[in-house]
C-alpha positions as CSV (number, residue, x, y, z in Angstrom):
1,X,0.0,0.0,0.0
2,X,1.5,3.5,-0.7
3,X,2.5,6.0,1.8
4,X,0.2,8.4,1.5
5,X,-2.8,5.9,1.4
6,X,-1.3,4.6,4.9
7,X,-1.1,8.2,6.0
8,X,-4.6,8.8,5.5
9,X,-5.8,5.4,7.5
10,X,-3.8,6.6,10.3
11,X,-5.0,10.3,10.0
12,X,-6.1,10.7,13.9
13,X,-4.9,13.8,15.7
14,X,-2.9,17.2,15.0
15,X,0.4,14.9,15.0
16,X,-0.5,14.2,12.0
17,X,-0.5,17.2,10.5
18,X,2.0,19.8,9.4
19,X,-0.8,23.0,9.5
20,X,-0.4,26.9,9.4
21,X,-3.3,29.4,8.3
22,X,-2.5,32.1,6.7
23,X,-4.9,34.7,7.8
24,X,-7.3,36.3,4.8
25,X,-6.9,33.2,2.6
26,X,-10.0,31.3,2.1
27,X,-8.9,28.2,-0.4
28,X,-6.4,25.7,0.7
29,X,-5.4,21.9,-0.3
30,X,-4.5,19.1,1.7
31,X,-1.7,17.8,0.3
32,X,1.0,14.5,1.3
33,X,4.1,16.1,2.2
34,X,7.1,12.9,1.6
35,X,9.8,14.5,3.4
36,X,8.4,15.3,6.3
37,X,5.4,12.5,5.7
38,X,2.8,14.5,7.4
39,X,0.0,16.1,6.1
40,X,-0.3,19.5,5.2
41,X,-2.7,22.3,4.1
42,X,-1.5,24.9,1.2
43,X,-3.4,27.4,-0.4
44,X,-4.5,26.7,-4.2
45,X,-2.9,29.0,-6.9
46,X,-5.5,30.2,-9.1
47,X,-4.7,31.0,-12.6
48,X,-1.5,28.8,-13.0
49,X,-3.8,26.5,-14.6
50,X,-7.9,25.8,-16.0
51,X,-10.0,24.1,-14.2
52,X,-11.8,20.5,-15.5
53,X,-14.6,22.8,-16.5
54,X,-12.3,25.7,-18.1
55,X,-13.1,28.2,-16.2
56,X,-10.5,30.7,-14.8
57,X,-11.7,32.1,-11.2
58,X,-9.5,34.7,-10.6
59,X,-7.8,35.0,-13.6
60,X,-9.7,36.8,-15.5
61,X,-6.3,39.3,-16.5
62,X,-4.0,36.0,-16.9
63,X,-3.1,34.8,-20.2
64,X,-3.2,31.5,-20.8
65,X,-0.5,29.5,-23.1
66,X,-1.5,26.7,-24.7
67,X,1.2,25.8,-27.3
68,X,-0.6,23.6,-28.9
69,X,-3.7,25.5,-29.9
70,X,-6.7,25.2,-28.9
71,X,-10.2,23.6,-30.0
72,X,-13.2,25.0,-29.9
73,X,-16.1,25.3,-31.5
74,X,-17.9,28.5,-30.5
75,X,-15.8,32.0,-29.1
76,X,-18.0,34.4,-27.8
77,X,-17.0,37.7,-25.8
78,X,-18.4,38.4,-22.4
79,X,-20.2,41.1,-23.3
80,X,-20.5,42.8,-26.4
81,X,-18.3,45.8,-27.6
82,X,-16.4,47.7,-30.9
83,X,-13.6,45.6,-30.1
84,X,-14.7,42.7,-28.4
85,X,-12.7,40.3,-29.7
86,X,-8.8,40.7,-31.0
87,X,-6.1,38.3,-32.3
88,X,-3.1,40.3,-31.3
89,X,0.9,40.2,-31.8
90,X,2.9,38.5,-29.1
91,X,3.0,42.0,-26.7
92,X,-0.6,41.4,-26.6
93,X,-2.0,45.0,-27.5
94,X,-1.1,45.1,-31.5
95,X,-4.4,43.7,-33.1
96,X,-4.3,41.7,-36.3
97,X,-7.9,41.3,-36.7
98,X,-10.3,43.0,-34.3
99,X,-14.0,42.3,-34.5
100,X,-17.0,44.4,-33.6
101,X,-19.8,42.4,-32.3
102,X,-22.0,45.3,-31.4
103,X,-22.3,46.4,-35.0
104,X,-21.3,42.7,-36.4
105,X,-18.3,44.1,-38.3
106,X,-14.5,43.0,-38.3
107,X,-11.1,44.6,-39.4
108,X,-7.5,43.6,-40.4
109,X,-4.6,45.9,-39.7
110,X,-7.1,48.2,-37.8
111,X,-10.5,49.6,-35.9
112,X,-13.8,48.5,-37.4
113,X,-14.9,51.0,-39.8
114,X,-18.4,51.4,-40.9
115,X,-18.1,48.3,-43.1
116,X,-18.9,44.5,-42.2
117,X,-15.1,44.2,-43.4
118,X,-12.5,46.4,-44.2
119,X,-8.9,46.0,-44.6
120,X,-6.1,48.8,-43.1
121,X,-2.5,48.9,-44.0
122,X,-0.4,52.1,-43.7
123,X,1.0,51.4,-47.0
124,X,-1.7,49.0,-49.2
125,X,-4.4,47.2,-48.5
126,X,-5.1,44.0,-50.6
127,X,-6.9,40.6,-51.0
128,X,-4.8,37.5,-52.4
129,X,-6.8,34.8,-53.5
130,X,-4.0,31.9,-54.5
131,X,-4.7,28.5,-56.0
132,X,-8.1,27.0,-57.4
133,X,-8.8,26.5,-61.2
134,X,-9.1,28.9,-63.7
135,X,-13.0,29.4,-63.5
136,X,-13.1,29.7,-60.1
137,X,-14.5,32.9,-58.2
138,X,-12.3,35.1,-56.7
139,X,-15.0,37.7,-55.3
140,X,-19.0,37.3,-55.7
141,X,-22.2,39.2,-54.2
142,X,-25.5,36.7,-54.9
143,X,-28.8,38.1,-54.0
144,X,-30.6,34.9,-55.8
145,X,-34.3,36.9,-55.6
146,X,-32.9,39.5,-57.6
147,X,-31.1,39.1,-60.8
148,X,-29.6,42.5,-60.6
149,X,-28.1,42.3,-58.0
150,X,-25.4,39.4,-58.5
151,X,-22.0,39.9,-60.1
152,X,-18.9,38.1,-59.3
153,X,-15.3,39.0,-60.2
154,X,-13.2,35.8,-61.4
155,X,-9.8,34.9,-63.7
156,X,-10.1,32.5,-66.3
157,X,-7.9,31.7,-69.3
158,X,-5.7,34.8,-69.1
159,X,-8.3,37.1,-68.3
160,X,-9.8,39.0,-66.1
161,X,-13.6,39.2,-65.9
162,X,-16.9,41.3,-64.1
163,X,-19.6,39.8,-65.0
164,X,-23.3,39.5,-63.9
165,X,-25.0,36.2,-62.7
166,X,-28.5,34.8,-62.6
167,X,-27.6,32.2,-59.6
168,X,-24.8,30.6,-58.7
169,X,-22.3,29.9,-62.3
170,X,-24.8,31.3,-64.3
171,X,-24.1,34.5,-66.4
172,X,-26.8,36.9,-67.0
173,X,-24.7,39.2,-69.1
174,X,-20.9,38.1,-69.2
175,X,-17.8,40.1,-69.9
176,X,-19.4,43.7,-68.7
177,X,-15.8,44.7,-68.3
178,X,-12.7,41.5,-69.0
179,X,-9.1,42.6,-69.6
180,X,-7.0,40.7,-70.8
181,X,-3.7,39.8,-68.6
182,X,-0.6,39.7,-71.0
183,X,-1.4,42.6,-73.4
184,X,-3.4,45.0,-71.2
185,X,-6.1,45.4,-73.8
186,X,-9.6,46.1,-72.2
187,X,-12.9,45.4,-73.1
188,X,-16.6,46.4,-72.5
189,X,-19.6,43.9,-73.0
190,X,-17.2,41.2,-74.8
191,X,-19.8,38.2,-73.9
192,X,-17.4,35.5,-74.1
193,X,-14.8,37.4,-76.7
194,X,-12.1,39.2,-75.6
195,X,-11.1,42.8,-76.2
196,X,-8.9,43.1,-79.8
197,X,-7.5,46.5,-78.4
198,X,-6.5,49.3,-76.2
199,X,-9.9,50.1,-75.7
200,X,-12.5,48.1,-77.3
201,X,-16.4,48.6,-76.8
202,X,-19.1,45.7,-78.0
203,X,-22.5,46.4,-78.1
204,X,-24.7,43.4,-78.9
205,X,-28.1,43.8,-80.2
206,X,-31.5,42.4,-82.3
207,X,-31.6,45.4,-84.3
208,X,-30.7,45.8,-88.1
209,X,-31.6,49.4,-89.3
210,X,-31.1,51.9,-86.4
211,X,-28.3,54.0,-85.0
212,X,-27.8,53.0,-80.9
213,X,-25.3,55.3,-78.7
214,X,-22.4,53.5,-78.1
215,X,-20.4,55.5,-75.8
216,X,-21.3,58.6,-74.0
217,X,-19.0,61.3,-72.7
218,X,-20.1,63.6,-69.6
219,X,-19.3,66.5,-68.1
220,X,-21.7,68.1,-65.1
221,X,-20.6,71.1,-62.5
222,X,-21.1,72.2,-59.2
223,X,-21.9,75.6,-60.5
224,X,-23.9,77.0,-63.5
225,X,-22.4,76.3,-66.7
226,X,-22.5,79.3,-69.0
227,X,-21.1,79.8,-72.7
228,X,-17.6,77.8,-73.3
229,X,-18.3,74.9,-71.3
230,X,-18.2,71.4,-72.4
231,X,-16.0,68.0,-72.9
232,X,-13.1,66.8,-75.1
233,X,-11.3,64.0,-76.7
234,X,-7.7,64.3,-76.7
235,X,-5.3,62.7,-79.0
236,X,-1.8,62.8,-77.3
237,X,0.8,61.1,-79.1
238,X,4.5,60.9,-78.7
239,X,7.4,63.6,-80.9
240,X,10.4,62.8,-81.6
241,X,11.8,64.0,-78.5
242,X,8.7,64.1,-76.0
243,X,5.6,62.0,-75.1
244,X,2.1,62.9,-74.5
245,X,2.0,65.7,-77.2
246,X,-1.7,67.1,-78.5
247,X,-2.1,66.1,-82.0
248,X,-6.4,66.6,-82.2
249,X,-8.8,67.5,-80.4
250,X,-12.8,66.7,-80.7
251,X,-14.3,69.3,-78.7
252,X,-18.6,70.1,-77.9
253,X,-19.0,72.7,-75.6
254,X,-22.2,75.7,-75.2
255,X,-21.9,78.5,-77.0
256,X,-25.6,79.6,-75.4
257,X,-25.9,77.7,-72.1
258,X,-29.3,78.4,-71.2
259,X,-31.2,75.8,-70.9
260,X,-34.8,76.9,-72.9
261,X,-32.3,78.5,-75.7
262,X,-28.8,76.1,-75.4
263,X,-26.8,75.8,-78.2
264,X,-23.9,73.9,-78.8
265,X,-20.6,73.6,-80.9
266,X,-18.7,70.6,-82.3
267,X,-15.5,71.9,-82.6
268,X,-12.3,69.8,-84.3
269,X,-9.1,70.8,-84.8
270,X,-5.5,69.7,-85.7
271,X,-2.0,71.2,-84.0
272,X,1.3,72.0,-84.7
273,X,2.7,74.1,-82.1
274,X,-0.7,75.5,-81.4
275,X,-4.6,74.6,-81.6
276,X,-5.5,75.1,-85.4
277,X,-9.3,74.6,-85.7
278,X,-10.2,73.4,-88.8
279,X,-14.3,72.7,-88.4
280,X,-17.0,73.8,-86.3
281,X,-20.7,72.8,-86.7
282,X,-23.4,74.3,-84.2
283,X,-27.0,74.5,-84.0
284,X,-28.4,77.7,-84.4
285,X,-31.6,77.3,-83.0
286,X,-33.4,76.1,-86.1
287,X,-30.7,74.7,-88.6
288,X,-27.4,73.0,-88.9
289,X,-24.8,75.9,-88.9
290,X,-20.8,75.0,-90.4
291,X,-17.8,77.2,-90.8
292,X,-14.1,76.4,-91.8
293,X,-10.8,77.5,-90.7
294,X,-12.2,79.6,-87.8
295,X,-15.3,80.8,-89.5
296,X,-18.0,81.5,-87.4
297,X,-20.9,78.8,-88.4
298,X,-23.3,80.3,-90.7
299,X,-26.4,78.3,-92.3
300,X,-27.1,77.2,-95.3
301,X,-27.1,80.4,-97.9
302,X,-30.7,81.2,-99.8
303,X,-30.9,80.2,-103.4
304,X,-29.3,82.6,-105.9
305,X,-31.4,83.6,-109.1
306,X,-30.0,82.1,-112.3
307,X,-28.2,84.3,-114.6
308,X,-29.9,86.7,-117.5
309,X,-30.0,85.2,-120.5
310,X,-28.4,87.8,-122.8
311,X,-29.9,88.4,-127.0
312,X,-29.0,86.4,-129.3
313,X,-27.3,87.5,-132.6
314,X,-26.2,84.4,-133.9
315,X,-29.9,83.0,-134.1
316,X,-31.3,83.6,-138.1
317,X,-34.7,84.8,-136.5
318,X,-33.4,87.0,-134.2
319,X,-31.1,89.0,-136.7
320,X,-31.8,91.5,-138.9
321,X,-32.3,91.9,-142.4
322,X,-29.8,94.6,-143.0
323,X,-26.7,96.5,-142.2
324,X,-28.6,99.7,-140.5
325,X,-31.0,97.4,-138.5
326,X,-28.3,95.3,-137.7
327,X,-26.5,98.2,-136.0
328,X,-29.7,99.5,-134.7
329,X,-30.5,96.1,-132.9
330,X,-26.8,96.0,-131.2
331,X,-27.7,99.7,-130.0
332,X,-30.6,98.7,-128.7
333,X,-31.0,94.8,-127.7
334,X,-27.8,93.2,-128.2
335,X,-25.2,95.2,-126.3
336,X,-27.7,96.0,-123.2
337,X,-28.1,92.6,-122.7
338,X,-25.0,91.7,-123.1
339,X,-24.2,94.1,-120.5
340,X,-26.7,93.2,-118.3
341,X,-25.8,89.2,-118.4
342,X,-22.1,90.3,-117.7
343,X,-24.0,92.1,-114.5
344,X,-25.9,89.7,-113.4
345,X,-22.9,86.9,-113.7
346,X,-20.9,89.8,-111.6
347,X,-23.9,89.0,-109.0
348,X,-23.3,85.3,-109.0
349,X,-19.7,86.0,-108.8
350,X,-19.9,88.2,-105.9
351,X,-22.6,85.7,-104.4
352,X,-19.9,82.8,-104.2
353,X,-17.5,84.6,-103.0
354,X,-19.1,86.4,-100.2
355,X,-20.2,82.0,-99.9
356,X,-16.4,81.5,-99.4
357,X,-15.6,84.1,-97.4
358,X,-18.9,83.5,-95.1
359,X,-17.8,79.2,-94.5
360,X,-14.0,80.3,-94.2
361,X,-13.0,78.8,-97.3
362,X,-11.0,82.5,-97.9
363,X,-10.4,85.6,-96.2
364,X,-12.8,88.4,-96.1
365,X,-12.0,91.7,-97.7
């Protein structure tokens, strides 16, 4: 039989036992002491280890260190808070992922913003998704009862892809924007094609016989626009010497910005060292309106009354039967009209020019 079971069958008086209260201390043990094989009392340590039932009476500031992990299968705070629960560095106060489970939200690197997740990093913030196949999902929002409201962001084949989904690996409209990973070209509404280009815009439609807008470019302010406002496209392109240099620009902007009377110009033009404008086209307010090389637009000019038809003395019945009437008829009928023809083509003349002069085509006097 061991000691210590002996000791206890011959537990009988204070001989027996090795005992000294500390006053104020309410817990002790009775422990088997070998050396001096008596029985003694000492008080219990709380916090140097868990109880059967894991629970930690008075050590409620003690960390424990488990160094094998630990299993479990629910965590749940005390009470709940904007930083309830934390996975910290070793010092214990740096949080790597602190959750929120007042407002159900968690963050890495930070403080729960006002975002069920959020990522903080003084220099980037990221999400790495490695591994899987080449169709799998790397980001998705499904909200099954609404079509329009599901979209997923995957990598497949070399390129990147948005798309829109009907349920789970379904599209509903596929490729809304796809890029493609080794030449950097981008697309818009490729379905399953891939963009052939810098930039390159698909619109796919039933119709046969109608013009659709493609692409549209817009430009709003915080103020009231007036006259002179408006939006560009810019070609830059690179010089011999120096990138990024203007080579054409489309321009529409208001030349009337009020709204009941608004008018607009379509402006392009060409460089060298400076904007040349070469065409502008506006709407006047009831007609198309065009000038060239800086001309202000003008409409379409009124028809021009055809030339006068001058007499004519090479037709038998319209010539006279002798010398003195043939000199009276140049007197009177031939030379006038002549005349008067070489007038009126002075008028057309004049007409075309002040045409030329009014699109641009020349300067003005």
């Amino acid at each position: 039989m061991p000691e210590a079971i002996r000791a206890i069958t011959r537990l009988q008086d204070a001989d027996d036992l090795n005992v000294s209260l500390a006053e104020g201390v309410d817990e002790y043990a009775l422990c088997y002491d070998h050396d001096t094989q008596k029985f003694v009392l000492r008080q219990v340590t709380i916090g140097a280890c868990l109880l059967a039932t894991g629970a930690t009476p008075g050590a409620t500031s003690q960390a424990q260190a488990f160094t094998n992990g630990v299993k479990a299968g629910l965590l749940f705070p005390a009470a709940d808070s904007t930083d309830a629960v934390k996975i910290c560095k070793a010092n214990g106060s740096t949080a790597i992922i602190t959750i929120d489970t007042t407002n159900g939200r968690m963050s890495i690197g930070g403080s729960p913003l006002g975002y069920p997740l959020d990522i903080q990093h003084p220099t980037y913030a990221q999400v790495m998704v490695v591994g899987g196949t080449a169709g799998d999902f790397m980001l998705r929002h499904t909200e099954a009862a609404v079509d329009k409201k599901n979209w997923m962001l995957r990598c497949k084949d070399g390129y990147g892809e948005v798309s829109s989904q009907k349920d789970t690996g379904t599209y509903q409209i596929q490729g809304i924007l796809k890029w493609d990973n080794y030449t950097g070209y981008v697309g818009l509404g490729m379905g399953a094609g891939a963009p052939g280009t810098r930039l390159d815009v698909n619109h796919s439609a039933a119709i046969t016989n109608t013009v659709e807008t493609i692409v549209t470019l817009r430009h709003a302010s915080s103020g009231a626009p007036a006259g002179g406002f408006g939006a560009a496209l810019r070609f830059g392109l690179e010089s011999s010497t120096t990138e990024n240099q203007s080579a054409a620009l489309i321009e529409a902007l208001w030349y009337e910005a009020t709204h009941a009377t608004r008018k607009a110009n379509l402006v392009l033009s060409a460089y060298d060292t400076e904007k040349r404008e070469g065409i502008r086209i506006s709407g006047n307010g009831s007609a198309a309106a065009i000038g060239f090389l800086g001309a202000t637009p003008a409409a379409r000019i009124d028809h021009v009354a055809d030339a006068v038809t001058a007499h004519d003395i090479t037709d038998p019945g319209d010539a006279p039967a002798d010398a003195d009437a043939l000199r009276e008829d140049l007197v009177t009928n031939v030379i006038p009209s002549i005349e008067s023809a070489l007038n009126g083509l002075g008028t057309k003349i004049n007409s075309l020019l002040t045409m030329a002069e009014t699109f641009g085509f020349h300067a003005t006097s």
